[in-house]
C-alpha positions as CSV (number, residue, x, y, z in Angstrom):
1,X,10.2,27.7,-16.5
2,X,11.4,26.2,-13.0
3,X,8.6,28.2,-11.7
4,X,6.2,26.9,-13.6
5,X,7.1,23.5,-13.0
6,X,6.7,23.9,-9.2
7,X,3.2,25.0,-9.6
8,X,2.0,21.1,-10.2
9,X,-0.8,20.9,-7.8
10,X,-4.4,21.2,-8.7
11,X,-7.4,20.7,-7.3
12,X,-7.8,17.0,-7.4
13,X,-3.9,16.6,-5.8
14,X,-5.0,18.9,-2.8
15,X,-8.2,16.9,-2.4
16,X,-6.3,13.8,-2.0
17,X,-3.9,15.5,0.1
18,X,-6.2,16.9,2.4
19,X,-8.1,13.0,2.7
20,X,-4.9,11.4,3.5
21,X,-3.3,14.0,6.2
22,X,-6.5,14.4,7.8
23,X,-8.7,10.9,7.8
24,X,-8.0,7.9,9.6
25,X,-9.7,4.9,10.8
26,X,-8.6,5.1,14.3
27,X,-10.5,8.1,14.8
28,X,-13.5,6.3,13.6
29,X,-13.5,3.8,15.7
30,X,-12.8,6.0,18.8
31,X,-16.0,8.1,18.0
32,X,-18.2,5.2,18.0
33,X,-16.6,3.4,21.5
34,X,-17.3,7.2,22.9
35,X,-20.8,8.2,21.4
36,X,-21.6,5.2,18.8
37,X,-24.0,8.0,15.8
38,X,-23.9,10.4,18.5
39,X,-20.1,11.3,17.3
40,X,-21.2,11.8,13.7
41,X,-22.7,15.0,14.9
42,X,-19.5,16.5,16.9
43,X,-17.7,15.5,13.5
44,X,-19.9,17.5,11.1
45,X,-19.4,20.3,13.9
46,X,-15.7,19.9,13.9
47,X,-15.3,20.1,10.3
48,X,-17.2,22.6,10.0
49,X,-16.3,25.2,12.6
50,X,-12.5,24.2,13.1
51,X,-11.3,22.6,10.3
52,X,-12.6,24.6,7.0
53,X,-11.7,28.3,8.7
54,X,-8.1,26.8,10.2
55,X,-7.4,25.2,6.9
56,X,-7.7,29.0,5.2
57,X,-5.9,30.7,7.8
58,X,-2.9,27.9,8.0
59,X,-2.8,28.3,4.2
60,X,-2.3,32.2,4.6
61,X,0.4,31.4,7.0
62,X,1.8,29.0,4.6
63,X,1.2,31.6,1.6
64,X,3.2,34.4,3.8
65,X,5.9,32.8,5.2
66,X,6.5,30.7,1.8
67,X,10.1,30.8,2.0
68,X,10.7,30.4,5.5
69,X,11.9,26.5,6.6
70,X,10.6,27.0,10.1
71,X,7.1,26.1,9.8
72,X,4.5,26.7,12.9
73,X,7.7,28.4,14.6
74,X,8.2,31.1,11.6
75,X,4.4,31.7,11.3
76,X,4.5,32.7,15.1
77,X,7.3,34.8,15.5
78,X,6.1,36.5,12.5
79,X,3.1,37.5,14.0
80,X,3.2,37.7,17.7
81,X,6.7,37.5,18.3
82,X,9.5,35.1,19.4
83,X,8.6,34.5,22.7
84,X,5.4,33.6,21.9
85,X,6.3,31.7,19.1
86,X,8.8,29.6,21.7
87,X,6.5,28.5,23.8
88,X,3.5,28.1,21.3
89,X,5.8,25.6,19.4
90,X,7.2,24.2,22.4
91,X,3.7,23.5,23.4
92,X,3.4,21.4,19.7
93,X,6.3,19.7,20.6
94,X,4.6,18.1,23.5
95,X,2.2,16.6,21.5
96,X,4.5,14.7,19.6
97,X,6.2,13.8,22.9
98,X,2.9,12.7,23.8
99,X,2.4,11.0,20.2
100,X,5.2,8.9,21.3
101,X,4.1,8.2,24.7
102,X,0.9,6.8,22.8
103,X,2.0,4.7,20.1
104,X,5.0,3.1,22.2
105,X,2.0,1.4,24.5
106,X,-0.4,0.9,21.9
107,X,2.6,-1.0,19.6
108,X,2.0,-4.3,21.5
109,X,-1.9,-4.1,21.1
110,X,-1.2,-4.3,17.5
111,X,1.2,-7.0,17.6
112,X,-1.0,-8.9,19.9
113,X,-3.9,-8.4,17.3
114,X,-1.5,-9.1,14.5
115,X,0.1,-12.8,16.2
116,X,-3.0,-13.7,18.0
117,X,-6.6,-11.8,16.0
118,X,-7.1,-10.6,19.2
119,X,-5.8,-8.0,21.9
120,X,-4.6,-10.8,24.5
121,X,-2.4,-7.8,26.2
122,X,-4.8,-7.7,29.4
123,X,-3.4,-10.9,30.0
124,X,0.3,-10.6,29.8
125,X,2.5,-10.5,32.8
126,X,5.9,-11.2,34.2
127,X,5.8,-12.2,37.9
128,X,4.5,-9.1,40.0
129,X,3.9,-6.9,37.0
130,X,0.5,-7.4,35.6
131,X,-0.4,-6.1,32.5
132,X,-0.5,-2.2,32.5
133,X,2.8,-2.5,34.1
134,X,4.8,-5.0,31.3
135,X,2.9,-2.9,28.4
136,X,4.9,0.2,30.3
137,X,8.1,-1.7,30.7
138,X,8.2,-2.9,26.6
139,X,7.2,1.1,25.6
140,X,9.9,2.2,27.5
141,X,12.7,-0.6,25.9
142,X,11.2,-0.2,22.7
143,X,11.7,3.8,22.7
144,X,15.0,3.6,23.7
145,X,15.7,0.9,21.5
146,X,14.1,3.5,18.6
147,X,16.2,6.4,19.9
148,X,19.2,4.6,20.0
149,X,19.1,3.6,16.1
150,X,17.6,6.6,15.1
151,X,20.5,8.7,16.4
152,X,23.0,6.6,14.6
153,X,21.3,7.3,11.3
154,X,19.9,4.1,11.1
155,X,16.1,5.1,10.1
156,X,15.8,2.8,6.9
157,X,12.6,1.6,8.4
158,X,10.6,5.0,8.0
159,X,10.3,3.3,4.3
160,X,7.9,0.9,5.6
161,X,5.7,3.2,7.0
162,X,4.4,4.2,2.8
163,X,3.2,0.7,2.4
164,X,1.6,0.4,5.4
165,X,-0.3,4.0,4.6
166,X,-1.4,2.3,1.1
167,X,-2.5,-1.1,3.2
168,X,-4.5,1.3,5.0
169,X,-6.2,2.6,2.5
170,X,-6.8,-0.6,1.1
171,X,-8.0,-1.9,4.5
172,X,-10.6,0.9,4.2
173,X,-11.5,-0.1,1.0
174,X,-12.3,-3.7,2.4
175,X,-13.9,-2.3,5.5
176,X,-17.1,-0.4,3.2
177,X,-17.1,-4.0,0.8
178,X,-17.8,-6.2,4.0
179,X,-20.2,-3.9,5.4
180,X,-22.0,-3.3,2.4
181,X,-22.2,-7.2,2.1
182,X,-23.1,-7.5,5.7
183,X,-25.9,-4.7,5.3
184,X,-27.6,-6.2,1.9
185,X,-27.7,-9.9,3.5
186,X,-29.3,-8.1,6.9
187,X,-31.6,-6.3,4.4
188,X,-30.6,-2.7,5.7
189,X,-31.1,-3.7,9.6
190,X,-28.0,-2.3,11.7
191,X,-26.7,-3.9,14.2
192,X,-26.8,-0.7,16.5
193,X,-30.2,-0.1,16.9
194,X,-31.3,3.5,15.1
195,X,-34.1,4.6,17.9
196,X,-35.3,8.0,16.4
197,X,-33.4,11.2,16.0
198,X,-31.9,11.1,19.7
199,X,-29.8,8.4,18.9
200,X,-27.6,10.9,16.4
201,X,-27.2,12.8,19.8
202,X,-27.2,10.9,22.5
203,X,-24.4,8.6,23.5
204,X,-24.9,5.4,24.9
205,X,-22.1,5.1,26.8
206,X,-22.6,6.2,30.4
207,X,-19.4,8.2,30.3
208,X,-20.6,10.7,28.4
209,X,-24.4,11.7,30.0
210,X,-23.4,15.0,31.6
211,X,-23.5,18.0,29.3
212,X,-19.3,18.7,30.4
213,X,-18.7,15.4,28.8
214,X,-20.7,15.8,26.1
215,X,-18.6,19.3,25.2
216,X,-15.7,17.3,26.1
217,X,-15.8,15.2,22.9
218,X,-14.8,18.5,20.7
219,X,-11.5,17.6,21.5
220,X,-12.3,14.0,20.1
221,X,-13.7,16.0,17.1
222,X,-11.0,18.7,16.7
223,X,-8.1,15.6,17.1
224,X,-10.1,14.1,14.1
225,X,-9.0,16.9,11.9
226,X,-5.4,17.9,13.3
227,X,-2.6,18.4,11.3
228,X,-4.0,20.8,8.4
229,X,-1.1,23.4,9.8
230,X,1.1,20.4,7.5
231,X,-1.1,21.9,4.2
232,X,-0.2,25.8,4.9
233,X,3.0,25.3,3.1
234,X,1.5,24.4,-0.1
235,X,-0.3,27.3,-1.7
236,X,3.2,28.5,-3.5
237,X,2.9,25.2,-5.6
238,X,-0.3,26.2,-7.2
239,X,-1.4,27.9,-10.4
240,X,-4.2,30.2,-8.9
241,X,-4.0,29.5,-4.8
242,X,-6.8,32.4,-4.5
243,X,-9.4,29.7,-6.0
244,X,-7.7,26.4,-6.0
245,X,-7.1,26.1,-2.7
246,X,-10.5,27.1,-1.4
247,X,-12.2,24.7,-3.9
248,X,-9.6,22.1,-3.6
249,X,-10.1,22.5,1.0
250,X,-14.1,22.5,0.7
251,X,-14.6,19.3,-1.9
252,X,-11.6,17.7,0.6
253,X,-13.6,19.1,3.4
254,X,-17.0,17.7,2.5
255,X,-15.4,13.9,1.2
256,X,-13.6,13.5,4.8
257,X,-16.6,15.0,7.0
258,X,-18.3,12.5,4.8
259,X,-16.1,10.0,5.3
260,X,-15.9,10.1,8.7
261,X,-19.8,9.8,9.1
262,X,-19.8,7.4,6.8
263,X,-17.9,4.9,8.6
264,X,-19.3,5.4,11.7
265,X,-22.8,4.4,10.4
266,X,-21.4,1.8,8.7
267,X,-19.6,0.9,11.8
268,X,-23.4,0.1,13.4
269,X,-24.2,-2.1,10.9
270,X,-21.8,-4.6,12.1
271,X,-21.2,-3.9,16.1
272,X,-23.7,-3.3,18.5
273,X,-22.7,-1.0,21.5
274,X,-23.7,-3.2,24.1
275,X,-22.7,-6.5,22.9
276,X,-19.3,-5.3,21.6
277,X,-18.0,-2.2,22.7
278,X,-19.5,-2.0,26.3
279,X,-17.1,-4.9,27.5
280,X,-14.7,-4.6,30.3
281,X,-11.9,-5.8,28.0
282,X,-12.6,-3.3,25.2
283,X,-10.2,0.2,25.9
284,X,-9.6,3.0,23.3
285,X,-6.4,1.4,22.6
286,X,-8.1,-1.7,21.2
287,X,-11.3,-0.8,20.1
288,X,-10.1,-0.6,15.9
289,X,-9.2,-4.3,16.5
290,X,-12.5,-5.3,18.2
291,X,-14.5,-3.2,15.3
292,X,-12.7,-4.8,12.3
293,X,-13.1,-8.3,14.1
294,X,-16.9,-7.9,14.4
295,X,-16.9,-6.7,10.9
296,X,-15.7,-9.9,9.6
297,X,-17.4,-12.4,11.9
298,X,-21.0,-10.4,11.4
299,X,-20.0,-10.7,7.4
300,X,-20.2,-14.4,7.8
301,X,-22.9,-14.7,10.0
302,X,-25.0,-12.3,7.4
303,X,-23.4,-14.7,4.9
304,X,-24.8,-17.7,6.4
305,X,-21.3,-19.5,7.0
306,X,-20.2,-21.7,9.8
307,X,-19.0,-20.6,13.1
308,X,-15.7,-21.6,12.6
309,X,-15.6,-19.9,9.0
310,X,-17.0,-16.6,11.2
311,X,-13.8,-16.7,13.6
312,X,-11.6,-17.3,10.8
313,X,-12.7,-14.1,9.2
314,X,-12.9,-11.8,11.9
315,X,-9.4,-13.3,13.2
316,X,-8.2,-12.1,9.1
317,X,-9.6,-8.9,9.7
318,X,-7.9,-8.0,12.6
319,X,-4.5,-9.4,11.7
320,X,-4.7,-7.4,8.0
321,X,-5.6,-4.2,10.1
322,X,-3.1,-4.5,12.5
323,X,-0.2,-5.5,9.7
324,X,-1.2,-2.2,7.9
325,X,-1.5,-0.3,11.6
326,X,2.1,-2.1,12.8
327,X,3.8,-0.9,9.3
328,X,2.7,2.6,10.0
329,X,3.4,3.0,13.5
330,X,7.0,1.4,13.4
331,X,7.7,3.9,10.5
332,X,6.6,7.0,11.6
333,X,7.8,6.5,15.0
334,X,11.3,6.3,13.9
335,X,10.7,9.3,12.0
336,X,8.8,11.2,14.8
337,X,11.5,10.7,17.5
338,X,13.8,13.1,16.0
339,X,11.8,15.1,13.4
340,X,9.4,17.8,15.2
341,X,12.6,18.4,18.3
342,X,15.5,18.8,15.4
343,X,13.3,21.5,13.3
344,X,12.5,23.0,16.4
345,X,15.7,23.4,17.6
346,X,17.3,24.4,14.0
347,X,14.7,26.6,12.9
348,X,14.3,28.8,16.1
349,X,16.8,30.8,17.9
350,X,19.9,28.9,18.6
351,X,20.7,31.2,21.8
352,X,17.4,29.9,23.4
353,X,19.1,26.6,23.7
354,X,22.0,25.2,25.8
355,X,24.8,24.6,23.5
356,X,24.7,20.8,24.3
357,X,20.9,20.6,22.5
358,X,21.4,22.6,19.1
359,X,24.4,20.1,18.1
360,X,24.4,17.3,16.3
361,X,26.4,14.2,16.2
362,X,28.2,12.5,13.2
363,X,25.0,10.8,11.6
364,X,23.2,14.6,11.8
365,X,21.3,14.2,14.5
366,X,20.4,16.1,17.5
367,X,21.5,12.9,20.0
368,X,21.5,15.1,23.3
369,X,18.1,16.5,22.5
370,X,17.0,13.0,21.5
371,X,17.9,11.2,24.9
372,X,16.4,14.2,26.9
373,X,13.1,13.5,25.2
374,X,13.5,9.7,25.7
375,X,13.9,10.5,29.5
376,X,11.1,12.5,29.7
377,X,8.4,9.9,27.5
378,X,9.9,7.5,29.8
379,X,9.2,8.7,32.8
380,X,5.6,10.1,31.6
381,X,5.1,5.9,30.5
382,X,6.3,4.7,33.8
383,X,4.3,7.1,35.7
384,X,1.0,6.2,34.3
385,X,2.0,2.7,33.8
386,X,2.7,1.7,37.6
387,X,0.1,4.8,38.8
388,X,-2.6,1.6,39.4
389,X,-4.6,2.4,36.2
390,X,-6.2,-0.8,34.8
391,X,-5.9,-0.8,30.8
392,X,-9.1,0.8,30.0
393,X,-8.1,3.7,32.3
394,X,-4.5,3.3,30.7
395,X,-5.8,4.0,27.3
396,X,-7.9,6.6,28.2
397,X,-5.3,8.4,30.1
398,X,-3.2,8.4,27.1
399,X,-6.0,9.0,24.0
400,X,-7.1,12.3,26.3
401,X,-3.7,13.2,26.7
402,X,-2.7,13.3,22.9
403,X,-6.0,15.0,22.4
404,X,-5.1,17.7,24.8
405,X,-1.9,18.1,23.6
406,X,-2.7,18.3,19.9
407,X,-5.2,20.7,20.5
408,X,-3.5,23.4,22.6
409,X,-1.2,24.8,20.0
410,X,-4.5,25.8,17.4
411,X,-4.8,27.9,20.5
412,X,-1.7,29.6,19.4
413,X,-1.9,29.6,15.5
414,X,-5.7,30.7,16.2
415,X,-5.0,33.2,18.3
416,X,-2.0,34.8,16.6
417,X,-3.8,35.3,13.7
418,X,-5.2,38.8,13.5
419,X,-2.0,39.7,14.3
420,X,-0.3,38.0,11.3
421,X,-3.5,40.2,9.3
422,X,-2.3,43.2,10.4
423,X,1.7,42.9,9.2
424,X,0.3,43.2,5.9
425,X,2.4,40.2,4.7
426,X,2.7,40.0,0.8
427,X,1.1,36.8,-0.2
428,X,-0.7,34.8,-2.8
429,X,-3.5,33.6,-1.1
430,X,-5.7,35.7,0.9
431,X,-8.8,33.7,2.4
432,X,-9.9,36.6,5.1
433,X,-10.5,39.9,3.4
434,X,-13.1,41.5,6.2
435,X,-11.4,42.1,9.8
436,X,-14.1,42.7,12.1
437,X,-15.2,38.6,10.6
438,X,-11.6,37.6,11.0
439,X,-12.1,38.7,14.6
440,X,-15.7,37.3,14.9
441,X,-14.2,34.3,13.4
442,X,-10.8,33.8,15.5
443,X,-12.9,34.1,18.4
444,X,-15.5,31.5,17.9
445,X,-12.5,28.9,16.7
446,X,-10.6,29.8,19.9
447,X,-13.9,29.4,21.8
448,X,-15.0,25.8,20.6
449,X,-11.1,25.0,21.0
450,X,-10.4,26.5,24.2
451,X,-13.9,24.9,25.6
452,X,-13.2,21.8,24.2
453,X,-9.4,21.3,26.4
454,X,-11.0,22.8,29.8
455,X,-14.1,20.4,29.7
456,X,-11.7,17.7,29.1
457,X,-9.4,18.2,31.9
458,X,-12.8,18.9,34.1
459,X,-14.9,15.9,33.8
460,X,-12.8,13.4,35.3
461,X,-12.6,15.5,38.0
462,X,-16.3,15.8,38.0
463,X,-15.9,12.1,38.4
464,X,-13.2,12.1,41.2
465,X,-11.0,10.6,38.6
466,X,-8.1,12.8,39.6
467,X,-5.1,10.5,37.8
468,X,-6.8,11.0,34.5
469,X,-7.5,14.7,35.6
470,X,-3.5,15.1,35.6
471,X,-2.2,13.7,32.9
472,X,-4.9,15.3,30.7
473,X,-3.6,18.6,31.3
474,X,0.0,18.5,32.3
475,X,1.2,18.0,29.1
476,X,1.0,21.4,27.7
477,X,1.2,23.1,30.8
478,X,4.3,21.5,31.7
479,X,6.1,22.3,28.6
480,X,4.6,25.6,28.3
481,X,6.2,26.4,32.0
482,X,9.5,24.8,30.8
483,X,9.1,27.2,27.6
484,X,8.9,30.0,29.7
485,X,11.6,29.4,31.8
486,X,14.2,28.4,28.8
487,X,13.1,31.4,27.4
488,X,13.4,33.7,30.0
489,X,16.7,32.2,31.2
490,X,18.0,32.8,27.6
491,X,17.1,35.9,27.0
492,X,18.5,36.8,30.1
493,X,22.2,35.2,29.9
494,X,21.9,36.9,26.4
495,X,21.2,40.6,28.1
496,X,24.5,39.9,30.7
């Protein structure tokens, strides 16, 4: 009876499941300030070579290793080893790391945007530091602030961050009304000019000419759909995994794709490249807010209402995007900073780890392993920060770094999976019957993947943009090394 009750999840559930752990806005937004249509295309290609075949295989993960608490961790070490597994989950790590990195700077864009209806950032400063530098100084405060409460058990806030998931729903909700309203009043004109079939492949953003670059935005794509590895775990809570699940992941599939291309054409209705995006004060870290002001302003213009009236909009817009975006952010970042690093260290092999690390304090929380990571995102903020970026190199820094980052470990779950095929794991849910395709097809994921990554950390060196270039690529490399070494140093101190 118990089991039956566990099995509640149907078709519709995991279509709404997949929709809200894979879509968001932001991503939106980013694709059109990078390509404008031309990213629809690299999304359609994303979905359908990366996400569809990694949802199947994360789900036979999931199916396998049903009772295991580890997550990505157990799946490796089940398949390719622990060593393996170490620094393939130490790699993930990073990109939470970097996660935080991100959202601490990006924090005061939204508040900016929330106070003012506008990212005024650009023009902050405190007597010698301009504004890259005081954005750098408040991240680093604020995640010490976050680490400090969060190790004393005081995490009440991570309630928030449900609501402001619903208000972002909602907020895209009101983003298709207004530019539905905006494209009837224009009578179907956009605001982007459509100029033939190039247009859906060709970007107009100068950035992204070469063919490098052009690969380069895979990562972009394969970001869009990160975090499906979260939806291996649930197969077990289905009535009949060997046909829900595939018909639940391709309706889920084909809504976000859709979605995704969806908004971006709707995004042109409203903001024209040139005029909007294409501005020395637009960066990748305000961009959402720029989009969702334009959508309101062009709503009253197409409307007919005054100037002021237009402002007034466009100013609402932004300040009900970045409420939803602030209650969100502050929420999941006090879940975030102790999370991923306390089920890594719990889960995996507590002889890999320094006995300081795997204990925790009074509240339950790993506080050593806590502070170590708040030394490390601080010093990776500071370094960029004061490295003489100007914001829209800032931003740019840190959106390819998260990329990067959350990329890399596919590399491992990808990789390890023929491997996981051959243990002849009892499971529910079996997706990949054939292994000469499994091969064909962990071979072509790893491909687009491993492509993807390599072009990115290439083209800014292409473009003697050797800061970028850096901070790119060190993330993973730098904890895979440190992986290596803790694991080799523990193994070891084990053997003597």
């Amino acid at each position: 009876m118990a089991t039956e009750k566990k099995k509640l999840i149907t078709t519709p559930t995991l279509v709404l499941m997949i929709i809200s752990t894979i879509y968001g806005f932001g991503n939106v937004s980013i694709a059109y300030a990078q390509m404008s249509y031309a990213g629809m295309f690299w999304y359609i290609i994303g979905g359908i070579c990366f996400f569809f075949p990694c949802c199947l295989m994360m789900a036979e993960y999931g199916s396998a290793f049903n009772e295991a608490k580890g997550g990505i961790y157990s799946w490796l070490a089940g398949s390719i080893g622990e060593k393996l597994a170490f620094i393939g989950t130490f790699i993930w790590l990073a990109s939470w790391v970097l996660w935080i990195v991100s959202s601490a700077s990006r924090l005061w864009i939204t508040l900016s945007a929330l106070l003012f209806g506008r990212d005024t950032t650009q023009s902050w400063h405190i007597g010698s530091l301009g504004s890259t530098q005081l954005i750098g100084i408040l991240a680093i405060i604020f995640v010490i602030v976050v680490t400090w409460l969060s190790s004393r058990g005081i995490n009440g806030i991570t309630k928030i961050s449900s609501f402001g998931g619903a208000f972002m729903i909602i907020m895209n909700f009101i983003f298709i009304f207004a530019s539905l309203i905006t494209i009837v009043a224009n009578h179907g004109v956009p605001a982007q000019p459509i100029d033939g079939i190039k247009t859906f492949f060709v970007s107009p953003n100068p950035s992204f000419q070469t063919p490098i670059a052009i690969i380069s935005f895979v990562v972009y794509a394969i970001f869009a759909y990160a975090g499906m590895e979260n939806l291996g775990g649930v197969t077990d809570s289905m009535k009949n995994p060997s046909k829900t699940f595939p018909k639940g992941l391709t309706i889920g599939a084909v809504l976000t794709i859709g979605s995704y291309v969806l908004m971006i054409v709707m995004t042109g209705f409203s903001v024209n490249y040139n005029q909007v995006i294409a501005k020395l004060s637009v960066n990748l870290g305000n961009v959402t807010y720029v989009v969702f002001h334009r959508l309101g302003y062009m709503m009253g213009v197409s409307l007919g209402l005054s100037h002021g009236v237009n402002l007034f909009l466009g100013d609402l817009f932004t300040r009900l995007i970045a409420l939803a975006g602030l209650m969100g952010m502050l929420g999941a970042m006090f879940i975030l900073v102790y999370t991923p690093i306390k089920s890594f260290i719990m889960r995996s092999n507590p002889d890999l780890w320094p006995a300081r690390v795997t204990k925790l304090n009074r509240h339950g929380m790993p506080a050593f392993a806590m502070w170590v990571q708040a030394v490390i995102v601080s010093v990776i903020i500071f370094l960029v920060a004061f490295g003489g970026s100007a914001a829209a190199s800032f931003y740019q820094i840190l959106t390819d770094m998260g990329n990067v980052s959350t990329c890399a470990p596919y590399i491992f779950l990808v990789g390890a999976f023929p491997a996981f095929q051959r243990k002849d794991i009892p499971r529910e849910f079996i997706a990949f019957k054939n292994r000469f395709w499994t091969m064909v097809l962990v071979w072509f994921v790893e491909i687009i993947v491993c492509l993807g990554i390599i072009f990115t950390c290439i083209q800014p060196i292409l473009d003697h943009d050797y800061q970028t270039a850096f901070w790119t690529a060190i993330g993973p490399i730098f904890f895979g090394i440190v992986a290596w070494v803790l694991y080799d140093y523990a193994s070891k101190h084990a053997r003597a």
